[in-house]
N, C-alpha and C positions, 0 to 999 in steps of 0.2 A: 492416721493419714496414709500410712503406707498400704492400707488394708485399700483404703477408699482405692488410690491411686492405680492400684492393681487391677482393679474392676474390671473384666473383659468387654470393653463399648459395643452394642453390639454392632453398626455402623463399620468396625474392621472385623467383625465375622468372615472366616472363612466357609465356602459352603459345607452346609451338615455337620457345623462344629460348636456354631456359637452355644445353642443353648445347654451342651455338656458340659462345656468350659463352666456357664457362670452358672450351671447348678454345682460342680466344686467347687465355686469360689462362696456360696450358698453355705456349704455345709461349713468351711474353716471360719467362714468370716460374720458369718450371719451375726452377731454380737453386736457387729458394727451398726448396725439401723439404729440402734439405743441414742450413738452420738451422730446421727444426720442433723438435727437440730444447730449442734456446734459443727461441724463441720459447713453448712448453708451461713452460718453466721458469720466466718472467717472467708466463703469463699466475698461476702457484702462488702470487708471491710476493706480500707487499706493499710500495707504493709506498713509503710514510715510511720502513719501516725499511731499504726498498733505498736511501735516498738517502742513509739516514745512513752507511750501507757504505763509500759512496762519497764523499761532502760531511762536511766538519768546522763548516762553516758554518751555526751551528741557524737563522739568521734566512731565509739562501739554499733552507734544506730546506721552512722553513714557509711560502714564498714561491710552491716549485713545486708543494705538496702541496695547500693550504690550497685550492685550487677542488673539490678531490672528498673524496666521504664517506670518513670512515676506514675503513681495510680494502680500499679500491681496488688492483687489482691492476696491478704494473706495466708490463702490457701496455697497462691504457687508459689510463694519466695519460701512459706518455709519446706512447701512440699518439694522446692525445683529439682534438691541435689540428691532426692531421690529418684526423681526422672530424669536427671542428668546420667547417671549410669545405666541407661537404657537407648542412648547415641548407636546408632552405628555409622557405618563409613563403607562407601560403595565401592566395592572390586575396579581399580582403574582411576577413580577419581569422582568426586562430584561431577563430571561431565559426564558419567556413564549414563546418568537418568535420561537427561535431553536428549540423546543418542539414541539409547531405548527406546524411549518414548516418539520420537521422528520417527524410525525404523516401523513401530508397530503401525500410526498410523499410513505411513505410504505403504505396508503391508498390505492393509483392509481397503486400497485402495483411495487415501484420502489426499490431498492435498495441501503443502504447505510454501504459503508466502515469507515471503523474508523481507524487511525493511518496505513495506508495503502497510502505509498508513490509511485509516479507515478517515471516510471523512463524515459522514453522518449514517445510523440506523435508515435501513427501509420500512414503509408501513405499507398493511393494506389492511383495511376498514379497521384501525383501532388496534391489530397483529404486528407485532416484528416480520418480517420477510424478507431480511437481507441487509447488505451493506453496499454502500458506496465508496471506493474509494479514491486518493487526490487525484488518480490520472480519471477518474469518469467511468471507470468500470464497473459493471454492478455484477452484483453476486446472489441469488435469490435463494433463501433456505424456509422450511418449515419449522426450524425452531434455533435458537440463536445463544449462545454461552459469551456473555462475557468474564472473558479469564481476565481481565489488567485492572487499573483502576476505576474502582467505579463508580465513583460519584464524577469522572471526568465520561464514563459510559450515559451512564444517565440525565448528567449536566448539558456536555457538551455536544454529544451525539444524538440526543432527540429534543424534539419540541417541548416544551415545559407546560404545555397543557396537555402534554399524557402524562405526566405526573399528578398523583394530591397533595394538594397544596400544603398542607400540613408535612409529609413525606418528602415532599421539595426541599422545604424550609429548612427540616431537620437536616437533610444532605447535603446543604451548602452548610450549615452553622459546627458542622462537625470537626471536630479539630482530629489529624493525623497521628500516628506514632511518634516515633524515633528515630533516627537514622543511623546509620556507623560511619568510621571515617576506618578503612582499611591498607595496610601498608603491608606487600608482597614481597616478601627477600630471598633472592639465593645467594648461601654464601658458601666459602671453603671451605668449610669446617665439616667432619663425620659427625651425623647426630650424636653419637655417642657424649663425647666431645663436651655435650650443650646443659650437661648436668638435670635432665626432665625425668630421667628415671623412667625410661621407657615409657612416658605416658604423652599422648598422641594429640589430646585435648585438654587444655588447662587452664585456667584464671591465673593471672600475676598478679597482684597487688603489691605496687610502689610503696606503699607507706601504710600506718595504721590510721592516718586520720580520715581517709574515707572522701567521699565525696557529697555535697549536699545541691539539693536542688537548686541553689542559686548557682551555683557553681557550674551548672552545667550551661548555663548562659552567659558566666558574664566572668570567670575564671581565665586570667591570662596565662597561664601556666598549665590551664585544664589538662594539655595532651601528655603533661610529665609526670601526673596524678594519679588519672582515671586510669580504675582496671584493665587490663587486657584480655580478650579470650583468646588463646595463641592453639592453634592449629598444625600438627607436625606432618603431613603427608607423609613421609617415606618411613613414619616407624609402624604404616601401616602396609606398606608396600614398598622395597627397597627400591625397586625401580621407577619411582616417580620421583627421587634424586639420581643427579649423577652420583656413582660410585666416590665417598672421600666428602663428598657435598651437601650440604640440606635445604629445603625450602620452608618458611615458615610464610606461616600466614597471621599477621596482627588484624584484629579487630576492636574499636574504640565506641561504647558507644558516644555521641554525641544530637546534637539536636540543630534544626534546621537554621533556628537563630542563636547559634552558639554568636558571641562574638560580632555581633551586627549583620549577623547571615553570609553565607555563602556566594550568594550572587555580586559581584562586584568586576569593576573590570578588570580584563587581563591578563595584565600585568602584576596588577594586584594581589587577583588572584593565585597565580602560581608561585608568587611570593610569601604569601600565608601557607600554600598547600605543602611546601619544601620546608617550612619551620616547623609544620605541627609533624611533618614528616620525620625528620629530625629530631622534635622533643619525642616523641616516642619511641622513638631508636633508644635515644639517650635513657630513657626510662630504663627499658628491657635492659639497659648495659649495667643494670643494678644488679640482673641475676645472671646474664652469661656478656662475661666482663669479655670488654676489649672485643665486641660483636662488631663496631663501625669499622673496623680494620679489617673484615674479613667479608664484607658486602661485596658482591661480584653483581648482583641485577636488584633493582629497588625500583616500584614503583609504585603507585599509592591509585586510591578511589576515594574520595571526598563524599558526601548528598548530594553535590551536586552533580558529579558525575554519576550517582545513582538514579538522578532523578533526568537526567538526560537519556540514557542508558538504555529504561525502564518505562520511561514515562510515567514511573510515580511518583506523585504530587507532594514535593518536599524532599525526596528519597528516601519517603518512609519504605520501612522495612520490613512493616508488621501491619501492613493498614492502617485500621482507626486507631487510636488515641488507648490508651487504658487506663484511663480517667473514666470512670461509667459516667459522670456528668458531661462529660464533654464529647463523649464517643457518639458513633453511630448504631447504639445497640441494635442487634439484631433479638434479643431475647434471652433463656439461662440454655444453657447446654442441652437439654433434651427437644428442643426447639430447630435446633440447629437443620436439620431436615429441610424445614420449611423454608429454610432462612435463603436458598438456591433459586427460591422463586423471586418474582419484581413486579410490581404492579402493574406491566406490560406484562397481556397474554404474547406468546412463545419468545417470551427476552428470559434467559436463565441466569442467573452468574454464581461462579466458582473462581477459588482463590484468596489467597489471605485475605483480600477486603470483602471479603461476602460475610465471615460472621469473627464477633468479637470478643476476646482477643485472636488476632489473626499472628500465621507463623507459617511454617513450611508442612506440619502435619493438619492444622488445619486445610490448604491450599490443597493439598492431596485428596484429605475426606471431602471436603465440598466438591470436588471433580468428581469422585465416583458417585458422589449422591445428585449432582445435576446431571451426571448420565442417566442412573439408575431412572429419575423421575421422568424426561423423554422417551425411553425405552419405554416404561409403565405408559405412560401416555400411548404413544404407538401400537402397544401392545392393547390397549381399552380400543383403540380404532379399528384393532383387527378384528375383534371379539364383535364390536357394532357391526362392522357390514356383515358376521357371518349370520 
């Protein structure tokens, strides 16, 4: 697995490098083709019910499963924690990307709206050709990226007879990801202080009995339980604390109908958001005791402030579902390419929901590859008129 995993994709090729790379990876690994067969067959299965195949242990089963969404395939749960030490952390801060990424395009000359909601797709004969949006403005392009959610691009933003009908169907019936419930802390304390052992990203687990799929719907206690992925900012750069100070970042995951859902009113609401707020302080006070005494700023994000936020559908966090039964497959991996196109000629889309499972490296690659494919296009229109 770790042979596979290393594979140079060539999709992040750098120019006139890729195919040296994966002819060394040819020469060391080449052995590996023998087990494609098992490795194709784990990437089919799922993780829980392969463990329990194997393990009689329901606590040891909930123990190894409980960090990924259900329906995870057993290729990534056991391959993750090899890909987990290949994280990195951006100069400055996760805000550095956005930043970058604004800068280059008002660079090239481009333009970006802020809080400027789209109200439906433009057509012309059977073409995307722009956007409308709430104030009545219209926008006219030759080819059109939808980056956000996109079964609400394709649902709610055009006519449902430029859909197929079969392709409709399946994008309404498709059930969503996961979501997280995330709690921001600064407190007094010097990292050092927090007992992490210099390490910057981490999973907590509260206890050995794990978490099981019912649990994550219907578990009154779920937030005192479920794993943490805890996040350290300043032991990656000192000055994203104050000096003496730390910031941590809690991550839970949870689901949209945890608990009879998150939409309710409120009152209500901010009264659940402040307990599960709380049980998970309380959790973490299992490994750097006496932490609620040294909070100095706390503020939390629920799904449903993700789905406010974001505007995606649930506040899922990963797009579709990963359940392959219940998902929006786009296809197996080598597919993925294609998967940037939409049965609307010049409608593109890129972003975790464009192919499945979606995350933050997929969102990335589906971006350069729904460039790459308009450039190619444009590029064939130049070659036509010469």
């Amino acid at each position: 697995m770790d042979g596979f995993l290393s594979f140079p994709i060539p999709f992040f090729d750098l120019p006139n490098t890729g195919n040296e790379v994966r002819a060394e990876w040819f020469r060391n690994q080449g052995a590996l083709f023998t087990h494609i067969p098992r490795a194709l067959s784990l990437m089919r299965q799922d993780f829980r019910p392969y463990l329990e195949k194997h393990l009689n242990n329901s606590n040891l089963i909930n123990l190894l499963s409980d960090l990924f969404p259900d329906g995870t395939s057993v290729f990534f749960g056991l391959g993750y924690f090899r890909m987990f030490t290949d994280y990195y952390y951006p100069e400055g801060g996760i805000r550095t990307i956005p930043h970058l990424l604004s800068e280059s395009i008002l660079n090239w000359g481009g333009e970006i709206r802020l809080n400027t909601r789209v109200e439906n797709l433009l057509f012309d004969c059977g073409r995307a050709s722009g956007v409308r949006f709430l104030t009545g403005e219209e926008i006219r392009a030759d080819y059109m990226i939808a980056a956000g959610d996109f079964r609400q691009a394709l649902t709610q933003l055009t006519p449902e007879t430029m859909l197929p009908k079969k392709f409709n169907q399946k994008l309404k019936d498709a059930e969503v990801s996961h979501s997280v419930f995330n709690v921001f802390l600064g407190i007094d304390r010097p990292v050092e202080s927090l007992g992490l052992q210099g390490c910057s990203h981490v999973f907590y687990h509260p206890d050995l009995n794990g978490i099981s799929e019912n649990d994550r719907i219907h578990r009154s206690d779920y937030f005192r339980h479920v794993p943490q992925e805890i996040s350290v900012p300043c032991l990656h750069q000192n000055e994203l604390a104050p000096q003496g100070k730390t910031g941590i970042m809690i991550s839970a995951m949870t689901s949209w109908d945890y608990n009879g859902g998150w939409e309710r009113e409120p009152a209500e609401y901010e009264s659940l958001k402040e307990k599960y707020t709380s049980d998970l302080i309380a959790s973490l006070e299992k490994f750097i005791p006496q932490l609620n005494d040294h909070i100095e700023i706390c503020f939390s994000a629920t799904p449903l402030t993700i789905a406010r936020r974001t505007s995606n559908t649930k506040g899922a966090i990963m797009g579709w579902s990963y359940h392959k039964e219940r998902t929006f497959s786009r296809g197996n991996f080598l597919q993925m390419k294609s998967s940037v196109f939409t049965p609307i000629p010049g409608l593109l889309t890129a972003g975790h929901w464009t192919y499945s499972p979606g995350g933050s490296p997929v969102a990335v690659l589906t971006g350069k590859l729904a460039a790459e494919a308009v450039l190619n296009d444009l590029n064939k229109k130049a070659e036509h008129k010469k």
